[in-house]
mmCIF file of the N, C-alpha and C atoms, coordinates in Angstrom:
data_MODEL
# 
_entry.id   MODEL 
# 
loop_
_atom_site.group_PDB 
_atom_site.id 
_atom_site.type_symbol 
_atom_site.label_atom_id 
_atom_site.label_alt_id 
_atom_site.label_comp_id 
_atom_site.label_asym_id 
_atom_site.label_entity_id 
_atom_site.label_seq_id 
_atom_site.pdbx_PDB_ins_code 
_atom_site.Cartn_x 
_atom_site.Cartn_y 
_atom_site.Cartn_z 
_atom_site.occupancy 
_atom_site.B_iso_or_equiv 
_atom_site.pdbx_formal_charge 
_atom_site.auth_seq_id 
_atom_site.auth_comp_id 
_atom_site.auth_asym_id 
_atom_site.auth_atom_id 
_atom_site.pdbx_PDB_model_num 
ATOM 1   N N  . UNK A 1 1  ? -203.291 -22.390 -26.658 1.00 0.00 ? 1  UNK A N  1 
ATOM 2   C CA . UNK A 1 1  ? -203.020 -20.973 -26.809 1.00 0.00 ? 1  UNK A CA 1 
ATOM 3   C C  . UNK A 1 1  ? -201.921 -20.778 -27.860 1.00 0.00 ? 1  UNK A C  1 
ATOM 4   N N  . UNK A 1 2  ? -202.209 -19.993 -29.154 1.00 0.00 ? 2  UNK A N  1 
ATOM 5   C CA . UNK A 1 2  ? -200.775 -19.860 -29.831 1.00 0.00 ? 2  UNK A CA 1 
ATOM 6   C C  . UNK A 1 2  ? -199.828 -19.384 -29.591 1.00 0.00 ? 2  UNK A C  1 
ATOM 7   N N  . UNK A 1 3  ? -198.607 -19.398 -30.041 1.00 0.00 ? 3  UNK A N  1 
ATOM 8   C CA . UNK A 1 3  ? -197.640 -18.496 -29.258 1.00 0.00 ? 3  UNK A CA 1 
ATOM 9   C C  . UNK A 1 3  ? -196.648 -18.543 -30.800 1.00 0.00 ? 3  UNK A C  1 
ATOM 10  N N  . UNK A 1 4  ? -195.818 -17.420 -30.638 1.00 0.00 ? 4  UNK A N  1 
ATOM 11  C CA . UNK A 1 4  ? -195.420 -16.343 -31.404 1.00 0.00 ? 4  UNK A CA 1 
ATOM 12  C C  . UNK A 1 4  ? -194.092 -17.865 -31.762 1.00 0.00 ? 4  UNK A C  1 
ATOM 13  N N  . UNK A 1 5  ? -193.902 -17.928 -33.177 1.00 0.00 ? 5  UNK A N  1 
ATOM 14  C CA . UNK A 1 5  ? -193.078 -18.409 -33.890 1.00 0.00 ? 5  UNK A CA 1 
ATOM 15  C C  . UNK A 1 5  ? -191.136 -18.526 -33.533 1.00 0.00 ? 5  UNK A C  1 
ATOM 16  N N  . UNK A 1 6  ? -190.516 -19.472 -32.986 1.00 0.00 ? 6  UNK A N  1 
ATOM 17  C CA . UNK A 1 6  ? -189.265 -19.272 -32.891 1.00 0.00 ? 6  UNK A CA 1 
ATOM 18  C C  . UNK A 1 6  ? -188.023 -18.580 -34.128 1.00 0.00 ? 6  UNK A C  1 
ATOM 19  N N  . UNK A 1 7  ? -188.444 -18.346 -34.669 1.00 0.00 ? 7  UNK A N  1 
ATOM 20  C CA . UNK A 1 7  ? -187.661 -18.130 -36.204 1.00 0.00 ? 7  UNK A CA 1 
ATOM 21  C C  . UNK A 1 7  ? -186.103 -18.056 -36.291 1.00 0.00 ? 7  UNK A C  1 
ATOM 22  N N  . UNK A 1 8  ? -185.632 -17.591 -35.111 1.00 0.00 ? 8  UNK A N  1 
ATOM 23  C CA . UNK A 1 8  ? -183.764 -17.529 -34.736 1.00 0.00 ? 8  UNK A CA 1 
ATOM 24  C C  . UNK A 1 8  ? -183.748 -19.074 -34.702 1.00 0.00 ? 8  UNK A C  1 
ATOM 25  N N  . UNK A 1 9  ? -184.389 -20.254 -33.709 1.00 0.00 ? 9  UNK A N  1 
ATOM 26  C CA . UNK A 1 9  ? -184.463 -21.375 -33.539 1.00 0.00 ? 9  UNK A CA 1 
ATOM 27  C C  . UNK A 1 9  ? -184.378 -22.288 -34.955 1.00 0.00 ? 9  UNK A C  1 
ATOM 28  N N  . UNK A 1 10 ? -185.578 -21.905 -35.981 1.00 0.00 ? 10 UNK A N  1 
ATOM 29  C CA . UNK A 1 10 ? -185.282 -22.012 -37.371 1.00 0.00 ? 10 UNK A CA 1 
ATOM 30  C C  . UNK A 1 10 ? -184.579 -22.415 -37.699 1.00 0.00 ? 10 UNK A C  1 
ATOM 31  N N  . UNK A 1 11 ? -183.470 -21.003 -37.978 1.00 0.00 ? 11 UNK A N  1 
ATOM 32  C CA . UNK A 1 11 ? -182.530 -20.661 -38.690 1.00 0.00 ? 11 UNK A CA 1 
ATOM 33  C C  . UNK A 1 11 ? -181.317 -21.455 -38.244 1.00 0.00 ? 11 UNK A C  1 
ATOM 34  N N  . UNK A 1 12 ? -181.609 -21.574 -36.925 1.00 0.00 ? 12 UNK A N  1 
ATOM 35  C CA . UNK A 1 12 ? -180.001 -22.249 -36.103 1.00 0.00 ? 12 UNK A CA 1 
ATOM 36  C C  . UNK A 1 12 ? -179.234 -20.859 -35.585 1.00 0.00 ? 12 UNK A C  1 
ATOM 37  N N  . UNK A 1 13 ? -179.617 -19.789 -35.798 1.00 0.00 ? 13 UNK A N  1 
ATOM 38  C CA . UNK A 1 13 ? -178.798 -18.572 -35.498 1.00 0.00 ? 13 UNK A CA 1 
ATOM 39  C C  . UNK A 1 13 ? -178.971 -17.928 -33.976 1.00 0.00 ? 13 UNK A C  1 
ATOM 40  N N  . UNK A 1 14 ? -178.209 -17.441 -33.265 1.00 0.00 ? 14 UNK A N  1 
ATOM 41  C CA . UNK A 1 14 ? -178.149 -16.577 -32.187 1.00 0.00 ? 14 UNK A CA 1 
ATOM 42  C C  . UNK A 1 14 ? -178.593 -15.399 -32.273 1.00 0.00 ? 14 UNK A C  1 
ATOM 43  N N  . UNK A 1 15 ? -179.227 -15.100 -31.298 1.00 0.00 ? 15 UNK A N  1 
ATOM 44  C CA . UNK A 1 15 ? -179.665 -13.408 -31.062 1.00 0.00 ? 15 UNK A CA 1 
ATOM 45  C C  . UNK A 1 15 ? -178.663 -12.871 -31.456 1.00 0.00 ? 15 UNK A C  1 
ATOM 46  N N  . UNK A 1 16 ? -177.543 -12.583 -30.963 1.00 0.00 ? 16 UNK A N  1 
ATOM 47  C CA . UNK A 1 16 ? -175.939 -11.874 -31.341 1.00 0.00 ? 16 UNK A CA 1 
ATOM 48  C C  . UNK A 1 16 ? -175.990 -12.136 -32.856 1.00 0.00 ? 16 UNK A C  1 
ATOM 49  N N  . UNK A 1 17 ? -176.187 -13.238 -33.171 1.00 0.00 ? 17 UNK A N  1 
ATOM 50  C CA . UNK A 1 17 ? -175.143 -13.159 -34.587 1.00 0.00 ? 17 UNK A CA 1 
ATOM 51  C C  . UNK A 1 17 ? -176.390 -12.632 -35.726 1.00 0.00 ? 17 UNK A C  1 
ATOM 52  N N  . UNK A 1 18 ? -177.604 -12.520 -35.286 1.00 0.00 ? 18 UNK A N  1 
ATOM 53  C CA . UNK A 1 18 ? -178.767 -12.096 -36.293 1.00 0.00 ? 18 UNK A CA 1 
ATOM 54  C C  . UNK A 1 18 ? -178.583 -10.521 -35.877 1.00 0.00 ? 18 UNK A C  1 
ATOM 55  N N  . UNK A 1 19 ? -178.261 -9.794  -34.570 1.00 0.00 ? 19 UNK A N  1 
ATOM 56  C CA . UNK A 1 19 ? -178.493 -8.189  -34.268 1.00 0.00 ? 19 UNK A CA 1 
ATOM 57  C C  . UNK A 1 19 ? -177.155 -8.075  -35.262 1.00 0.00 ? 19 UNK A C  1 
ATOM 58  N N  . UNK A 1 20 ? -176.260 -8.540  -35.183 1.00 0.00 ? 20 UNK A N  1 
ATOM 59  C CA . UNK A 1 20 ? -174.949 -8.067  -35.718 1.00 0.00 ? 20 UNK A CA 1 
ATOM 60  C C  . UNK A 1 20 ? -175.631 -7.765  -37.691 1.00 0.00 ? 20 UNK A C  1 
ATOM 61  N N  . UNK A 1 21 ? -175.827 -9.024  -38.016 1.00 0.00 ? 21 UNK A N  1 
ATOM 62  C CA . UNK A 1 21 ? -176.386 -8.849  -39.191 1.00 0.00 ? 21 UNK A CA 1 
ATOM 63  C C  . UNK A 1 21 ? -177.337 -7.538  -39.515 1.00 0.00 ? 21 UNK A C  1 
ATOM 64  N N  . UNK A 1 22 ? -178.598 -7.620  -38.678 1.00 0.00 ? 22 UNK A N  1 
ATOM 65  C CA . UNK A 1 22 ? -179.327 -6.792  -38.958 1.00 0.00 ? 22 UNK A CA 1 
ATOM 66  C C  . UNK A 1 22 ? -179.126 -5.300  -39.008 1.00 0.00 ? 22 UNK A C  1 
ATOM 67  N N  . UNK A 1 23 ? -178.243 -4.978  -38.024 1.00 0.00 ? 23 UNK A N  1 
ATOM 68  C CA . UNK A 1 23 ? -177.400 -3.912  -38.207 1.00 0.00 ? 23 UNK A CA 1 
ATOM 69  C C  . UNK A 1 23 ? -176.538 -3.193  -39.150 1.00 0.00 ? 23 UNK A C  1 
ATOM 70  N N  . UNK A 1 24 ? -176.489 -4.363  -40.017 1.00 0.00 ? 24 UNK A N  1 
ATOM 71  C CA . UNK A 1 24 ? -175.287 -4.245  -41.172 1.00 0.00 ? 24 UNK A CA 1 
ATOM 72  C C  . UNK A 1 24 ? -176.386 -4.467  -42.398 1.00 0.00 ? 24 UNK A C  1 
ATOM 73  N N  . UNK A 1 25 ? -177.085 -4.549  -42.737 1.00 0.00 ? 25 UNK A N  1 
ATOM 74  C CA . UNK A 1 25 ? -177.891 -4.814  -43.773 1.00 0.00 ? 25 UNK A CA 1 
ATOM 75  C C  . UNK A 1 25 ? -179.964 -4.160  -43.268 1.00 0.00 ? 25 UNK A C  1 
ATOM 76  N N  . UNK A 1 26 ? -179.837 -2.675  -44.149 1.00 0.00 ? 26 UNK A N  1 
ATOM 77  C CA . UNK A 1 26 ? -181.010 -2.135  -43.800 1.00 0.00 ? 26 UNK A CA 1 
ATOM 78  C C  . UNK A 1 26 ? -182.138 -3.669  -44.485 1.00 0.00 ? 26 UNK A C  1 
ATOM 79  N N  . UNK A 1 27 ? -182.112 -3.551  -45.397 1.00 0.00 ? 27 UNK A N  1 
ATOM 80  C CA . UNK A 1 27 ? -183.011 -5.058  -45.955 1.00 0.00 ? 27 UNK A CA 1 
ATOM 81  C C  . UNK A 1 27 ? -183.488 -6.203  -45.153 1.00 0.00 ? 27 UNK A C  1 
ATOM 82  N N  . UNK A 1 28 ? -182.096 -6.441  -44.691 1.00 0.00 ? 28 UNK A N  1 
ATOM 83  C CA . UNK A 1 28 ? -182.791 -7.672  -43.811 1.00 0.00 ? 28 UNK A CA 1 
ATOM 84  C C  . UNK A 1 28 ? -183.008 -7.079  -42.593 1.00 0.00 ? 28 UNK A C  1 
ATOM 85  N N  . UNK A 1 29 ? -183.052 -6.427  -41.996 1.00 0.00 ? 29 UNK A N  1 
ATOM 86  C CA . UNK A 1 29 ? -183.565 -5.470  -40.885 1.00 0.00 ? 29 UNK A CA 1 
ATOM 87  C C  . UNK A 1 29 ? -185.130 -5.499  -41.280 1.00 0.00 ? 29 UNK A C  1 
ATOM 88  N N  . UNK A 1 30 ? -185.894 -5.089  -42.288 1.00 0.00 ? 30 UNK A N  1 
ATOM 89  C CA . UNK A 1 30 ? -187.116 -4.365  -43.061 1.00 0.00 ? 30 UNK A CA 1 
ATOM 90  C C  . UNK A 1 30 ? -187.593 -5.833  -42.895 1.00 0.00 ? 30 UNK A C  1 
ATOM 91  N N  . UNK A 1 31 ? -186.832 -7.027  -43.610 1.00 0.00 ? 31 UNK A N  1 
ATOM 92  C CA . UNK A 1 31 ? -187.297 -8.640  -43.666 1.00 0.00 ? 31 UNK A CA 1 
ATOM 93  C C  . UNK A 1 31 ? -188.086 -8.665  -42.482 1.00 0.00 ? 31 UNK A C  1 
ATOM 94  N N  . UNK A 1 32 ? -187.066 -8.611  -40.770 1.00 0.00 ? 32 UNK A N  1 
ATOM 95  C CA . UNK A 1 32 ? -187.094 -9.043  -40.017 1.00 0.00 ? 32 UNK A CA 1 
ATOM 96  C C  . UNK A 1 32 ? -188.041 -8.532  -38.902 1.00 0.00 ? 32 UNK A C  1 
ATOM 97  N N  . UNK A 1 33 ? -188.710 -7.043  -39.741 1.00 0.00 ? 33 UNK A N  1 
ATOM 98  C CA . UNK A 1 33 ? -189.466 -6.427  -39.212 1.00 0.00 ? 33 UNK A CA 1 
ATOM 99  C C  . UNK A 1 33 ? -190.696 -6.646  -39.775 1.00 0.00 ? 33 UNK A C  1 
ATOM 100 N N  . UNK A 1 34 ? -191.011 -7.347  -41.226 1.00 0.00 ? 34 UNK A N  1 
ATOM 101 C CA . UNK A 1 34 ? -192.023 -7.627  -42.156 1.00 0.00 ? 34 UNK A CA 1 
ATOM 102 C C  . UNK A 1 34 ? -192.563 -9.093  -41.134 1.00 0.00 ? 34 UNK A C  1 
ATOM 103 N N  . UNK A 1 35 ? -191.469 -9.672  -41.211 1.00 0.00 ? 35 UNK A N  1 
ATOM 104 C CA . UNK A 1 35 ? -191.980 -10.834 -40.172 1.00 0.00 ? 35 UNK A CA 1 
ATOM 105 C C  . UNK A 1 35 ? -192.354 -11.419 -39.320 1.00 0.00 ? 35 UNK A C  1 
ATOM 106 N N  . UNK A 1 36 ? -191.850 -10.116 -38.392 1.00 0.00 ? 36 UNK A N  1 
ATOM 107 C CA . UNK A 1 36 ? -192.360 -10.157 -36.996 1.00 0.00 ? 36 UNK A CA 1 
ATOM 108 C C  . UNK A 1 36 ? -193.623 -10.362 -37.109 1.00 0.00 ? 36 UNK A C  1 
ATOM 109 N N  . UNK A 1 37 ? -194.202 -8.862  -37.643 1.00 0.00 ? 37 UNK A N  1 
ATOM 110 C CA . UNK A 1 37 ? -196.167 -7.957  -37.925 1.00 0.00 ? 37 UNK A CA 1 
ATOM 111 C C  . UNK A 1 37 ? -196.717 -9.628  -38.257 1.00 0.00 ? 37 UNK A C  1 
ATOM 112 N N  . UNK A 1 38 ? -196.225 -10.344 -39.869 1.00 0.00 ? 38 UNK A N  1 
ATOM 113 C CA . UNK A 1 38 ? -196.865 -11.008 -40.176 1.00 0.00 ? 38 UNK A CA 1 
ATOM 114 C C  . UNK A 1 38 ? -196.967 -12.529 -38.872 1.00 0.00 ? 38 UNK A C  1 
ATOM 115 N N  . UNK A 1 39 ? -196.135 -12.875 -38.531 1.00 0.00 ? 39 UNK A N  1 
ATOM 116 C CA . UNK A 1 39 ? -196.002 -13.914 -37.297 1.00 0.00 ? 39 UNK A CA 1 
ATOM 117 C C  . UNK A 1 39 ? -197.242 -13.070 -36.039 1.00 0.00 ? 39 UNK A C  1 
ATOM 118 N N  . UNK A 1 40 ? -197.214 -11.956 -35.802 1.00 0.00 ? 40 UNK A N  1 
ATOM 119 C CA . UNK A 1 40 ? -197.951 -11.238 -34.609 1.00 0.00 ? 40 UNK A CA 1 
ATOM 120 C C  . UNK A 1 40 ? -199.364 -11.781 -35.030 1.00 0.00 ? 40 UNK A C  1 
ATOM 121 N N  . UNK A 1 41 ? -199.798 -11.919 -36.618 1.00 0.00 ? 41 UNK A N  1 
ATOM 122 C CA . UNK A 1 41 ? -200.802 -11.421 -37.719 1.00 0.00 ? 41 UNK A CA 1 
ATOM 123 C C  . UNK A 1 41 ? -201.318 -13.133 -37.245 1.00 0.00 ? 41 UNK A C  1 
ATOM 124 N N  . UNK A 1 42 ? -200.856 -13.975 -37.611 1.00 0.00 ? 42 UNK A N  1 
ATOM 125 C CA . UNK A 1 42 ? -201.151 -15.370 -37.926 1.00 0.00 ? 42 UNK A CA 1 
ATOM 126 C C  . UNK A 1 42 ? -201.149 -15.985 -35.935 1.00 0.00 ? 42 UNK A C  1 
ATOM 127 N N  . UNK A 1 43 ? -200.710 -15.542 -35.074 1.00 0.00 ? 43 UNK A N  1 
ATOM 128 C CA . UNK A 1 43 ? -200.561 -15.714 -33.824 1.00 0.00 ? 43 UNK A CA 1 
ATOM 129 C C  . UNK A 1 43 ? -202.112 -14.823 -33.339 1.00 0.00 ? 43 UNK A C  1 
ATOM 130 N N  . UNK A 1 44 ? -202.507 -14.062 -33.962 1.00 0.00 ? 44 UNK A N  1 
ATOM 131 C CA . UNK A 1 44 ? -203.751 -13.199 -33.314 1.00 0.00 ? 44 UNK A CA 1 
ATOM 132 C C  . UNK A 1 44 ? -205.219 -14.374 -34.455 1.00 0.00 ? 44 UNK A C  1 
ATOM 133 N N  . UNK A 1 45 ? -204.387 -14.625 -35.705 1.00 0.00 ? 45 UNK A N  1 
ATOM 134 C CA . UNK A 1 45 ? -205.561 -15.601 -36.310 1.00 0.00 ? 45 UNK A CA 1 
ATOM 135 C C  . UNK A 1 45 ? -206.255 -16.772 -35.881 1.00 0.00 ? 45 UNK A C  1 
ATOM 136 N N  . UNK A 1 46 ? -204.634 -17.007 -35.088 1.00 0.00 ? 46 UNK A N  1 
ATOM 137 C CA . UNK A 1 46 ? -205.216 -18.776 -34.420 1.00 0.00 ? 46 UNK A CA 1 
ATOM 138 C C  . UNK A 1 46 ? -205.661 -18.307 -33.086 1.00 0.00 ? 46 UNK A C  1 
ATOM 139 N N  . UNK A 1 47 ? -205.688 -17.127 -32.963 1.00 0.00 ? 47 UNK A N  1 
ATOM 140 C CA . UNK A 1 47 ? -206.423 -17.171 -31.384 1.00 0.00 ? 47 UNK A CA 1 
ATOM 141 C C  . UNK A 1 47 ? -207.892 -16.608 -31.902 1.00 0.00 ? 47 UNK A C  1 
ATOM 142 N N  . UNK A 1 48 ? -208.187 -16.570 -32.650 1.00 0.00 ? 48 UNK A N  1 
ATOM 143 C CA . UNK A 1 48 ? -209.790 -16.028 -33.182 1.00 0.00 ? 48 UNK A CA 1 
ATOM 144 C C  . UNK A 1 48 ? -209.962 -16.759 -33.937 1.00 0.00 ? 48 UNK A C  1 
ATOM 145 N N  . UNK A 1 49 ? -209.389 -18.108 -34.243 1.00 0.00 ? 49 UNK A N  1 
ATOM 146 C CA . UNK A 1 49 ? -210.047 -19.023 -35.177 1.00 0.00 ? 49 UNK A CA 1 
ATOM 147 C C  . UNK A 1 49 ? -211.649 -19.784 -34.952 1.00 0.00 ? 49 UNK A C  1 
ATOM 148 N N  . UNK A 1 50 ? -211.424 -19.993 -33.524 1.00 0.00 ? 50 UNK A N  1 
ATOM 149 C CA . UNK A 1 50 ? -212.641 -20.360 -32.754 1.00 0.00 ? 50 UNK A CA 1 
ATOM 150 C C  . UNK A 1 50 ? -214.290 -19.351 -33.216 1.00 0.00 ? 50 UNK A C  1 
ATOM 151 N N  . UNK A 1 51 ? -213.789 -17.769 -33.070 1.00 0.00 ? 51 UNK A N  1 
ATOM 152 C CA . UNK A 1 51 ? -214.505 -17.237 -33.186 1.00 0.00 ? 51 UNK A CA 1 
ATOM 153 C C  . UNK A 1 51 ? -215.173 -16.363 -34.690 1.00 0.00 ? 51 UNK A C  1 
ATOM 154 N N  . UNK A 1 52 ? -214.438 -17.174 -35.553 1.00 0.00 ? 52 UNK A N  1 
ATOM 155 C CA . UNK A 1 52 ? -214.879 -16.676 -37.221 1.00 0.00 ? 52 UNK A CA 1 
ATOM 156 C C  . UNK A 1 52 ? -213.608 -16.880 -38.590 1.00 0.00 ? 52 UNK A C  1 
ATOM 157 N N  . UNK A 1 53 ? -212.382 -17.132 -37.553 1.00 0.00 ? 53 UNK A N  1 
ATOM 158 C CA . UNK A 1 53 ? -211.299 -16.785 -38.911 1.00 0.00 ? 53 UNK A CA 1 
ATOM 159 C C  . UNK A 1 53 ? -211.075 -18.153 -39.453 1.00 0.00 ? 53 UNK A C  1 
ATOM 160 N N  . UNK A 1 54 ? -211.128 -18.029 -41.038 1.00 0.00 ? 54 UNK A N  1 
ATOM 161 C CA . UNK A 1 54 ? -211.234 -18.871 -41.670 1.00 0.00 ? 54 UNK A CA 1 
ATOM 162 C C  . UNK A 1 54 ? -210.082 -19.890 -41.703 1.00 0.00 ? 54 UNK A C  1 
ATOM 163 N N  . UNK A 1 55 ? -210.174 -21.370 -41.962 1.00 0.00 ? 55 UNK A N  1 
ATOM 164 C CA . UNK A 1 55 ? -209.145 -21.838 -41.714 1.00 0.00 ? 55 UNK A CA 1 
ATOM 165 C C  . UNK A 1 55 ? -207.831 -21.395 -43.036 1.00 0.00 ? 55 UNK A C  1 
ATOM 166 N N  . UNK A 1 56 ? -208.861 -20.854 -44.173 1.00 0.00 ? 56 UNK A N  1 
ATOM 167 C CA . UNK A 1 56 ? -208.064 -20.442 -45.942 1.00 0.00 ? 56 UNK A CA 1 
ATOM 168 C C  . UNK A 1 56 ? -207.505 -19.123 -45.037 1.00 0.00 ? 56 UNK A C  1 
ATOM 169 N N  . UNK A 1 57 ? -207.890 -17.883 -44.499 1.00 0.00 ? 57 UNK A N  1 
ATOM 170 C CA . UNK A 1 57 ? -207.285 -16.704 -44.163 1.00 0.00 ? 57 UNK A CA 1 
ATOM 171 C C  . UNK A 1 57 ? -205.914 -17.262 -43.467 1.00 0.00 ? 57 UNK A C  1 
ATOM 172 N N  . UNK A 1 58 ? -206.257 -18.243 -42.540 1.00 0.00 ? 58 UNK A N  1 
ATOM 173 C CA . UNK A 1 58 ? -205.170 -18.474 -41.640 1.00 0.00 ? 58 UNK A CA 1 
ATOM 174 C C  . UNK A 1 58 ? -204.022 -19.064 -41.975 1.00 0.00 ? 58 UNK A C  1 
ATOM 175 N N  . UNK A 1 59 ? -204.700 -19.929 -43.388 1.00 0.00 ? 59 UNK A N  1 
ATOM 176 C CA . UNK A 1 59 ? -202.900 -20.547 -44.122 1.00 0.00 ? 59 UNK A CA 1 
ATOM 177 C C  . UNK A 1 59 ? -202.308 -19.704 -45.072 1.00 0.00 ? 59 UNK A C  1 
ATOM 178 N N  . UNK A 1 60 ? -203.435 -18.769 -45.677 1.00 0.00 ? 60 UNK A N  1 
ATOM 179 C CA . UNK A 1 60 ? -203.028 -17.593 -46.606 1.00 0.00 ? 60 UNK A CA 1 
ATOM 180 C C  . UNK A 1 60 ? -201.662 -16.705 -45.759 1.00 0.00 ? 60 UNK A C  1 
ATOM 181 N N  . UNK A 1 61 ? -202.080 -16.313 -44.270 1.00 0.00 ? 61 UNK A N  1 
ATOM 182 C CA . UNK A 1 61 ? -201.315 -15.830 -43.674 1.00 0.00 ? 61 UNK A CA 1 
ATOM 183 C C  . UNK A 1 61 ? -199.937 -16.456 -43.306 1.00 0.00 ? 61 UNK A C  1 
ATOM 184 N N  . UNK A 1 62 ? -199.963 -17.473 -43.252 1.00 0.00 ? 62 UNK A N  1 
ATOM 185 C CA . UNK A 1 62 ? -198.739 -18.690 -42.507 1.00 0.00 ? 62 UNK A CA 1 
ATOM 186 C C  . UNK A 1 62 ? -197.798 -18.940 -43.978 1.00 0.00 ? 62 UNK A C  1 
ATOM 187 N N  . UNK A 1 63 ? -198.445 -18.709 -45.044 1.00 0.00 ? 63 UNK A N  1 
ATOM 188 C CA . UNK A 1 63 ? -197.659 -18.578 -46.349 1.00 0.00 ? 63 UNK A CA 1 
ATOM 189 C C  . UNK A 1 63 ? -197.298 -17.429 -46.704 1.00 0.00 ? 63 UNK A C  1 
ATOM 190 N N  . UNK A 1 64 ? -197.788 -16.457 -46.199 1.00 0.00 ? 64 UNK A N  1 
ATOM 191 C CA . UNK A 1 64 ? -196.951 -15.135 -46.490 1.00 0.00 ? 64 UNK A CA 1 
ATOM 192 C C  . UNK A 1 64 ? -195.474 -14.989 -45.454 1.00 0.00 ? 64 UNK A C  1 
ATOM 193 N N  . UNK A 1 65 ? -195.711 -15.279 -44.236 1.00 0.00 ? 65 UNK A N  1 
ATOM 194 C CA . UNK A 1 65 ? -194.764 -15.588 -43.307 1.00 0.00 ? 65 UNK A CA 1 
ATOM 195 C C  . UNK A 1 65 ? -193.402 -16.427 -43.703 1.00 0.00 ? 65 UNK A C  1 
ATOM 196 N N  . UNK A 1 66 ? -194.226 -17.802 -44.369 1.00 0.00 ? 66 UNK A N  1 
ATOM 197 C CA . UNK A 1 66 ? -192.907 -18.447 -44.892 1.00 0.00 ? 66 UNK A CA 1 
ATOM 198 C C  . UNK A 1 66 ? -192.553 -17.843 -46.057 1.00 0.00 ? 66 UNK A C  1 
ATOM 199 N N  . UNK A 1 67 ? -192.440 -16.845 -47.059 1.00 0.00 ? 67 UNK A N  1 
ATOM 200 C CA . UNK A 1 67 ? -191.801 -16.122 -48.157 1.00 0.00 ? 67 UNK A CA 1 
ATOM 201 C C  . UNK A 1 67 ? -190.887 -14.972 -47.066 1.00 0.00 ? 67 UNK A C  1 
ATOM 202 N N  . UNK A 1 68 ? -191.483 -14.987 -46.186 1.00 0.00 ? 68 UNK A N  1 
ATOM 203 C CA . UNK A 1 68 ? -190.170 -13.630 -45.227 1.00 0.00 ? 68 UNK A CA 1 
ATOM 204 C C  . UNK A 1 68 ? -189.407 -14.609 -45.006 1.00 0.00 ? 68 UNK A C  1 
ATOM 205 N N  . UNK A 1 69 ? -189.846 -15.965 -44.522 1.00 0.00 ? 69 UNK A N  1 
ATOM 206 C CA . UNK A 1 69 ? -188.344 -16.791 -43.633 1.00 0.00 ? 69 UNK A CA 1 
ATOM 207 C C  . UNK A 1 69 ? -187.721 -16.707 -44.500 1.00 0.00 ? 69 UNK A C  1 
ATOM 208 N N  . UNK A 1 70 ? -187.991 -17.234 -45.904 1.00 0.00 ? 70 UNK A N  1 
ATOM 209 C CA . UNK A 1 70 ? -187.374 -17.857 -47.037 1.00 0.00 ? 70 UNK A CA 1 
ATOM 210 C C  . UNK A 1 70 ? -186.294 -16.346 -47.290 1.00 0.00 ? 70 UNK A C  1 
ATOM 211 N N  . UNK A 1 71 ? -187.242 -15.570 -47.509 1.00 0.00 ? 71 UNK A N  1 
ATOM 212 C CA . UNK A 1 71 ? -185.908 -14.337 -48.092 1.00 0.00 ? 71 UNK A CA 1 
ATOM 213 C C  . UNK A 1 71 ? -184.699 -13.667 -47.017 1.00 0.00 ? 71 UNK A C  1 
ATOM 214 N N  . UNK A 1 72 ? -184.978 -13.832 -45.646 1.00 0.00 ? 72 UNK A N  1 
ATOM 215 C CA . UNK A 1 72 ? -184.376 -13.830 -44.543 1.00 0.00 ? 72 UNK A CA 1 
ATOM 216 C C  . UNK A 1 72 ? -182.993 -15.307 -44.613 1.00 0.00 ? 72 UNK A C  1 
ATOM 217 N N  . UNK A 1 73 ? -183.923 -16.292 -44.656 1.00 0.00 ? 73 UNK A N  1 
ATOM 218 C CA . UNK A 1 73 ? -182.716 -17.279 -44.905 1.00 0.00 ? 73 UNK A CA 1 
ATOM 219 C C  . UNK A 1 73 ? -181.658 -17.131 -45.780 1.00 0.00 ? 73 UNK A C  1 
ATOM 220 N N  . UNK A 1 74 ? -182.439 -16.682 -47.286 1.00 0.00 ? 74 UNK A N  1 
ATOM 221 C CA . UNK A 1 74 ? -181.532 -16.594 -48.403 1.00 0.00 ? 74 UNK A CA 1 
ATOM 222 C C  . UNK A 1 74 ? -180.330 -15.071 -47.679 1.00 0.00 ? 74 UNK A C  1 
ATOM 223 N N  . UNK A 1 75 ? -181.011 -14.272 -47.495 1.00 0.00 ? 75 UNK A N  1 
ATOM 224 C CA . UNK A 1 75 ? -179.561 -13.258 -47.397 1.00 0.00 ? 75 UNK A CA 1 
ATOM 225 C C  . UNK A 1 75 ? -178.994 -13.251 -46.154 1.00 0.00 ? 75 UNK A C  1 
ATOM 226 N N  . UNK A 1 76 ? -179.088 -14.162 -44.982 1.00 0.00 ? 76 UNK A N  1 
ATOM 227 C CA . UNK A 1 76 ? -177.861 -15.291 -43.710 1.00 0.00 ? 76 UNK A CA 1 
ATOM 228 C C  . UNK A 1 76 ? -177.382 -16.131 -44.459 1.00 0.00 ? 76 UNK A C  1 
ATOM 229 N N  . UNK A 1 77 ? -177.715 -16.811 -45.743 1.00 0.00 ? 77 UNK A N  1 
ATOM 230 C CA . UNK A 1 77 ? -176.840 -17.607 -46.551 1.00 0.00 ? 77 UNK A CA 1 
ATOM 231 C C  . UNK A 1 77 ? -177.469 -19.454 -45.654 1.00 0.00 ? 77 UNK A C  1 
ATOM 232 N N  . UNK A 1 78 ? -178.773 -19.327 -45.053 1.00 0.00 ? 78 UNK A N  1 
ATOM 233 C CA . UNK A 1 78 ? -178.975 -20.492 -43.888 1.00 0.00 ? 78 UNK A CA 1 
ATOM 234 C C  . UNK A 1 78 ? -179.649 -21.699 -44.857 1.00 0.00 ? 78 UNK A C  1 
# 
């Protein structure tokens, strides 16, 4: 069964110290909300992979995901 991406775990960061951030920076707020959808996106792919989704849609998706970590990392400085 897939299950939804750790991404705080990632990073090494705390719930606290990412809300504090996100609070303080509309951008990485928008990041962290771009990433969620796309992680929800690639978590609903591998559960319908069985039933038609391509294995190219499903890494297309898992690479858009890693350009949010990446720009999320870059402005925590991680």
């Amino acid at each position: 069964m897939p299950v939804k991406h750790d991404l705080l775990q990632d990073l090494g960061l705390t719930k606290e110290a990412v809300s504090k951030c996100r609070s303080e920076n509309a951008h990485l707020n928008q990041l962290f909300i771009q990433y969620n959808e796309k992680d929800a996106e690639v978590v609903e792919a591998e559960a319908q992979e069985a039933i038609g989704v391509s294995d190219e849609v499903l890494k297309k998706l898992k690479e858009q995901r890693l350009l949010i970590k990446d720009k999320i990392a870059k402005l925590l400085n991680v």
